[in-house]
MIBA-909478 format. One line per 5 residues: number of its first residue (from 1); their letters; for each residue x, y, z of N, C-alpha, C, O. Coordinates in pm, 1 decimal, decimal comma, padded with zeros to 6 digits. Example, Ala and Ser with C-alpha at 12.3 -4.5 7.8 and 13.67 -1.06 7.14 Angstrom:
REM MIBA-909478
1> AS> 01319,0/-00569,0/00780,0/01230,0/-00450,0/00780,0/01320,0/-00330,0/00780,0/01423,6/-00331,9/00846,5 ~ 01285,0/-00225,0/00708,0/01367,0/-00106,0/00714,0/01290,0/00003,0/00787,0/01340,9/00113,8/00803,9 .
This chain:
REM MIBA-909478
1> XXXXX> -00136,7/02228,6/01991,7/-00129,5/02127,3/01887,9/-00236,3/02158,6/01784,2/-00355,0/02176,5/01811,4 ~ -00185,5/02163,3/01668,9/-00277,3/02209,7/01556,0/-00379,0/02071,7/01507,0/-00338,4/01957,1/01487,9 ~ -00458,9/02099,8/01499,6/-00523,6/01962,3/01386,1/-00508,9/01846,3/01315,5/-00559,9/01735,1/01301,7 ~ -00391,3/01936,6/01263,7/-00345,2/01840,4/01145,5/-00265,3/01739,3/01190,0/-00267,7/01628,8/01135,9 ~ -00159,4/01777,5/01329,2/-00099,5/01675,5/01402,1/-00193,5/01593,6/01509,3/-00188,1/01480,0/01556,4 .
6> XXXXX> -00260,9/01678,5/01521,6/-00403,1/01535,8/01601,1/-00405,0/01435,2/01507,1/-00358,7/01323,2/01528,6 ~ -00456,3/01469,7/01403,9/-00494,7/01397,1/01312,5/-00371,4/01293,7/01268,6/-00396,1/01176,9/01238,7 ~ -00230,3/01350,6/01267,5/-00134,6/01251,9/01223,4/-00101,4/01177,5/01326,0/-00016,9/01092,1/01299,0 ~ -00146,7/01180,7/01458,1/-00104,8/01087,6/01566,5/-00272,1/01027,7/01592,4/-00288,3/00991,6/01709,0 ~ -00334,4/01019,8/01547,7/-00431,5/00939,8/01597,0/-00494,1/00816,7/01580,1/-00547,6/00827,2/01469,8 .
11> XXXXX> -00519,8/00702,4/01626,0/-00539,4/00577,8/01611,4/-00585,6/00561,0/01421,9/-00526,8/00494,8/01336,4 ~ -00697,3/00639,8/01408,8/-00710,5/00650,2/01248,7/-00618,4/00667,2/01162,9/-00604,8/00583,8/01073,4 ~ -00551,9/00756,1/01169,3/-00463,1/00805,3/01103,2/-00370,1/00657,7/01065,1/-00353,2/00614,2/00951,2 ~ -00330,7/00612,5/01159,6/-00219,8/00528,0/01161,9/-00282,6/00427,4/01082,7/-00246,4/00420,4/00965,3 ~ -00379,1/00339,5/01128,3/-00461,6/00252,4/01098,8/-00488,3/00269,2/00922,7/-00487,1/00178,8/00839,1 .
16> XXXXX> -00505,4/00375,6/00907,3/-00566,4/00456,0/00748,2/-00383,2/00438,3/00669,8/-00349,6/00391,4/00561,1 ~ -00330,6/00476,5/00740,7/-00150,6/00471,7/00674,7/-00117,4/00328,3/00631,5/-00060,6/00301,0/00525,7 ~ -00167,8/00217,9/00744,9/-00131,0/00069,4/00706,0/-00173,6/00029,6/00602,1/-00117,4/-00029,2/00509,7 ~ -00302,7/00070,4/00620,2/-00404,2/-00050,1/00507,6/-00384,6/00009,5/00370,6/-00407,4/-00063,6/00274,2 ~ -00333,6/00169,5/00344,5/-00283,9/00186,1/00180,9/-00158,5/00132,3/00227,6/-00194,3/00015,6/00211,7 .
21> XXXXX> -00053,0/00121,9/00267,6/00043,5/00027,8/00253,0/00053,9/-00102,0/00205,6/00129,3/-00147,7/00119,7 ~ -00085,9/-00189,2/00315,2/-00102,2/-00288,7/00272,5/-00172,4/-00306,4/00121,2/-00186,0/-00409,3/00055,1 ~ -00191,4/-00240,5/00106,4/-00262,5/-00221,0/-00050,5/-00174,2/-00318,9/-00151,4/-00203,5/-00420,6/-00214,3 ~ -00064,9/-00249,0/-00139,2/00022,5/-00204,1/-00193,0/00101,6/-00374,9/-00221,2/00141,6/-00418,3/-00329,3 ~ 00104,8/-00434,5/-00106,7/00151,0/-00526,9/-00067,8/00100,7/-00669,9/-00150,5/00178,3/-00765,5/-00150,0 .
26> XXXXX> -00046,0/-00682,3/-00229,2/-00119,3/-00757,8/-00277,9/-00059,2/-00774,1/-00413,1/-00058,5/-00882,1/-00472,0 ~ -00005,7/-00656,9/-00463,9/00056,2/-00686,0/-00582,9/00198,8/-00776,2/-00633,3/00244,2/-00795,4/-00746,1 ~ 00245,3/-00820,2/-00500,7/00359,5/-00909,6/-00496,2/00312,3/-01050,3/-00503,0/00388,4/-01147,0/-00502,5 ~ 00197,2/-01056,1/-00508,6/00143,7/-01183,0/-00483,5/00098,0/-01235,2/-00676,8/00067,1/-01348,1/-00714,9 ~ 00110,7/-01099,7/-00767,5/00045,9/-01178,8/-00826,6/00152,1/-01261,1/-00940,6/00100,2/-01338,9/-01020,6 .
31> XXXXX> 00284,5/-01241,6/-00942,3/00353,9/-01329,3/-00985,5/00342,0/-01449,9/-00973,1/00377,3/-01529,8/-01059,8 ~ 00276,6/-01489,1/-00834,2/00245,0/-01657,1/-00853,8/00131,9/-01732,3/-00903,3/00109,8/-01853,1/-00912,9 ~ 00060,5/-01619,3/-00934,7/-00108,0/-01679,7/-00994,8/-00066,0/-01731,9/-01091,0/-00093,3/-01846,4/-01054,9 ~ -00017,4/-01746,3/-01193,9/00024,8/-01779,6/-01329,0/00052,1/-01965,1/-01271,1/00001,2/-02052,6/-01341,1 ~ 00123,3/-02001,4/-01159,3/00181,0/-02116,6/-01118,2/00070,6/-02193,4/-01021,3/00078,3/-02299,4/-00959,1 .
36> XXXXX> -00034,4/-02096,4/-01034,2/-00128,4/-02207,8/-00881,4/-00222,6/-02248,3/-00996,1/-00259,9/-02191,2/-01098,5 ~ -00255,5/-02409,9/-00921,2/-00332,7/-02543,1/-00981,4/-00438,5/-02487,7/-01025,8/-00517,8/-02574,8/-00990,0 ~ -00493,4/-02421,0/-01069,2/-00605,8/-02387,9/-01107,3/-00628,3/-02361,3/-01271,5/-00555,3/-02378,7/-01369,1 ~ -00732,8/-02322,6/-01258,6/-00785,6/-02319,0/-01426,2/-00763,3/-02180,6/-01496,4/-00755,1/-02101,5/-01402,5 ~ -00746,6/-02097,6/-01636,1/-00705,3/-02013,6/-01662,3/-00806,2/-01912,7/-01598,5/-00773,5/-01802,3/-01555,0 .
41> XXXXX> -00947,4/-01969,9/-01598,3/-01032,5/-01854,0/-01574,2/-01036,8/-01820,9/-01427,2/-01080,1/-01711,4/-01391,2 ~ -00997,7/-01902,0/-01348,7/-00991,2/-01881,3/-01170,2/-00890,7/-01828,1/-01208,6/-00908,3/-01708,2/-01186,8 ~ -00744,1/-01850,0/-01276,2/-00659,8/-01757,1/-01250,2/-00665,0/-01591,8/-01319,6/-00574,2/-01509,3/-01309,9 ~ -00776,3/-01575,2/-01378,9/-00821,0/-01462,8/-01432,4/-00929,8/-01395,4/-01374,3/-00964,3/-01281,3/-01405,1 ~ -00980,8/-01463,0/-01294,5/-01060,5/-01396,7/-01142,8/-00954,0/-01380,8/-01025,6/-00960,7/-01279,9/-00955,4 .
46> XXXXX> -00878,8/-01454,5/-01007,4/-00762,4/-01426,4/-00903,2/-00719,6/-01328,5/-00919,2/-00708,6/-01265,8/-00813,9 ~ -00664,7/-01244,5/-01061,2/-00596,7/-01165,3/-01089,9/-00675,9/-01015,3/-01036,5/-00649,3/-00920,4/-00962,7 ~ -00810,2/-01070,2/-01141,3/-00920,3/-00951,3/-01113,3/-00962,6/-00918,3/-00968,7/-00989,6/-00804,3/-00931,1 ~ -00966,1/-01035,2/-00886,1/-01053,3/-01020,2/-00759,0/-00934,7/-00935,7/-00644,9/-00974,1/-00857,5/-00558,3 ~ -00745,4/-00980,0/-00672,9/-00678,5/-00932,6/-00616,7/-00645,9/-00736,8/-00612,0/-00620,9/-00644,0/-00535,1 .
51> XXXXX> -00666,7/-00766,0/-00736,2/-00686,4/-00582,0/-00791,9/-00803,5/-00525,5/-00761,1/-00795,3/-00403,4/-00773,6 ~ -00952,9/-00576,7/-00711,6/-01031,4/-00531,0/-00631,5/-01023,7/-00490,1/-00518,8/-01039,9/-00379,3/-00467,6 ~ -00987,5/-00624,9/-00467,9/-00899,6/-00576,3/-00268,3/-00830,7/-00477,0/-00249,7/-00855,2/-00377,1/-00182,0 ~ -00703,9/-00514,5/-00336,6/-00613,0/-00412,1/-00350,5/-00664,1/-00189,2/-00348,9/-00640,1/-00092,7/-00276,3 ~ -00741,9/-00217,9/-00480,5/-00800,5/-00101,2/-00427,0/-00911,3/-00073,2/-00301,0/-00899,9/00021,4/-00223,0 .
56> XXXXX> -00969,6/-00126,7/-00298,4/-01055,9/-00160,6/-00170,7/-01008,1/-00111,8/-00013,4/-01062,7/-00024,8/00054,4 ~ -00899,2/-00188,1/00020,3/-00794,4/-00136,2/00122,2/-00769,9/-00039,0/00103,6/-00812,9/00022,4/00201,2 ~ -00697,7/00068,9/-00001,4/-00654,8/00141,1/-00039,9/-00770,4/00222,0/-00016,0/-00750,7/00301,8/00075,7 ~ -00872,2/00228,0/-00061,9/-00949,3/00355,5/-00062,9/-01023,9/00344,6/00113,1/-01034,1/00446,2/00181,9 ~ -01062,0/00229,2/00155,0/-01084,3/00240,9/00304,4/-00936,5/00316,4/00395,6/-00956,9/00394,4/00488,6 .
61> XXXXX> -00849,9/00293,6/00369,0/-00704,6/00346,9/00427,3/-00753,5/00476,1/00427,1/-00805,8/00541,0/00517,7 ~ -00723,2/00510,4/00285,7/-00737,2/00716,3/00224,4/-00845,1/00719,3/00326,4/-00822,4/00771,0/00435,8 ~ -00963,1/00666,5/00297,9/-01065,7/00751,3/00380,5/-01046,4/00771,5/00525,1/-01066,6/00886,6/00563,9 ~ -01005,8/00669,5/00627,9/-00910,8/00613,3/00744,0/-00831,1/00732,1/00735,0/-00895,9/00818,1/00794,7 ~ -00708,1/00790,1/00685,0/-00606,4/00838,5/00695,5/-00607,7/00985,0/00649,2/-00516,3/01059,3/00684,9 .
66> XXXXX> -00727,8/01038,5/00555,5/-00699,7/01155,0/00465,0/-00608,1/01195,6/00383,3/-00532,9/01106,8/00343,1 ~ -00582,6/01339,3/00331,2/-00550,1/01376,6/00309,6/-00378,2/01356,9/00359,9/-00283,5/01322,5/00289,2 ~ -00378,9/01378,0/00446,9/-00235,3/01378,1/00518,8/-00195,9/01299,6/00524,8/-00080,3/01301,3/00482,3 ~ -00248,7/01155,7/00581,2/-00152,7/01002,0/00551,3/-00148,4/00990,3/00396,3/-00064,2/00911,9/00352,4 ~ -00210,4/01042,8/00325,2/-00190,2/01001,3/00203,6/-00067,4/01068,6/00128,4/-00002,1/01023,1/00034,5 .
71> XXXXX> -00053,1/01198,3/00200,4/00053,7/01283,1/00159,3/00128,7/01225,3/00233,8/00239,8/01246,4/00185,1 ~ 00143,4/01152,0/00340,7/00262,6/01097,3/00464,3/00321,8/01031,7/00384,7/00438,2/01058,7/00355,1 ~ 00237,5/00903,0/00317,2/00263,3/00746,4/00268,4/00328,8/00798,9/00123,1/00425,7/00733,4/00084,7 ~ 00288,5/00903,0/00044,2/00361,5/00916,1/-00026,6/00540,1/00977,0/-00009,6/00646,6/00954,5/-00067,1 ~ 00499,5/01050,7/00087,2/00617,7/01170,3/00132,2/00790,1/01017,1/00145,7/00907,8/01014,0/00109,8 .
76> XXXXX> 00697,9/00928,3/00214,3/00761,7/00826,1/00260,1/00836,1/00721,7/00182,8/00937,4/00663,7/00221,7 ~ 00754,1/00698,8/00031,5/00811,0/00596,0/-00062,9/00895,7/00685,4/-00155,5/00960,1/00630,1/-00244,6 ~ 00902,1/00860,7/-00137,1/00995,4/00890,5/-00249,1/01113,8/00863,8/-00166,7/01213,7/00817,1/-00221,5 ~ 01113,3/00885,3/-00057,2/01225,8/00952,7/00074,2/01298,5/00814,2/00022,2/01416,4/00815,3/-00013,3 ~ 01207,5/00679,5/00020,7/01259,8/00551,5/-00006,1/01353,1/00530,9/-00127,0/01466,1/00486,1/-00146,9 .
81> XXXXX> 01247,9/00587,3/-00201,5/01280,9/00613,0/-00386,3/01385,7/00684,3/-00349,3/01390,0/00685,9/-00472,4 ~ 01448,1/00726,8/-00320,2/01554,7/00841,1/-00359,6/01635,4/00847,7/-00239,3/01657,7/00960,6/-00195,6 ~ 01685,0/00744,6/-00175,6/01739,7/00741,0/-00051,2/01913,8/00696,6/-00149,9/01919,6/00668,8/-00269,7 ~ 02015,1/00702,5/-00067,4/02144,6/00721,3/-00136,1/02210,8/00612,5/-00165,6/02235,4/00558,0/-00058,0 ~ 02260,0/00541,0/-00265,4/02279,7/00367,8/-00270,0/02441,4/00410,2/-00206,9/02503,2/00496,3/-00269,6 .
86> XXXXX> 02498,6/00355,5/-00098,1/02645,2/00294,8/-00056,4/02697,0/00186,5/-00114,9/02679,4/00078,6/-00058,4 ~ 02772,4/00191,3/-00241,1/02836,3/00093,7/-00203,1/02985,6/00079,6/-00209,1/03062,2/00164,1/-00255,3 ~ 03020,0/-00041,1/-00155,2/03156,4/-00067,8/-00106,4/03264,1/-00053,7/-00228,0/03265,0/-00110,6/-00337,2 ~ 03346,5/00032,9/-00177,2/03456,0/00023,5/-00314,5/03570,7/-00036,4/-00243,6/03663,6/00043,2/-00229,9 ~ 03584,0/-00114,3/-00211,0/03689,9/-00240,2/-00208,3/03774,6/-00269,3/-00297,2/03848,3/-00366,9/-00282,7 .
């Protein structure tokens, strides 16, 4: 077993793969800041403080995951991106 697959099966690795995923995941959230009770400027720290995390996770992940989950996680959203639409011709 070479390295590089240690490295892609190992508790880090995986762990490092989630959390840029989850990164990723913070940005769905910010369509609703605009609608929560708050004041323009909390919702202009909300915005800011979410895009902090966001990278935050993200760069603890990369470091967590390297090189290779980072090439994984990408390898993974084109495969997504470019997967074949079916549809029904009825």
């Amino acid at each position: 077993m070479s390295a590089g697959n240690e490295a892609r099966g190992g508790f880090r690795f995986w762990v490092g793969v989630a959390l840029m995923a989850l990164s990723f995941g913070i940005y769905l959230a910010y369509p609703t800041i605009p609608f929560l009770p708050i004041s323009g400027r909390a919702k202009v720290a909300a915005a800011v403080g979410g895009g902090i995390v966001s990278w935050g996770i993200f760069f603890i992940g990369s470091f967590l995951a390297g090189r290779e989950g980072y090439a994984y996680l990408t390898r993974r959203a084109s495969a997504w991106r470019n997967r074949p639409v079916h549809r029904d011709r009825t």
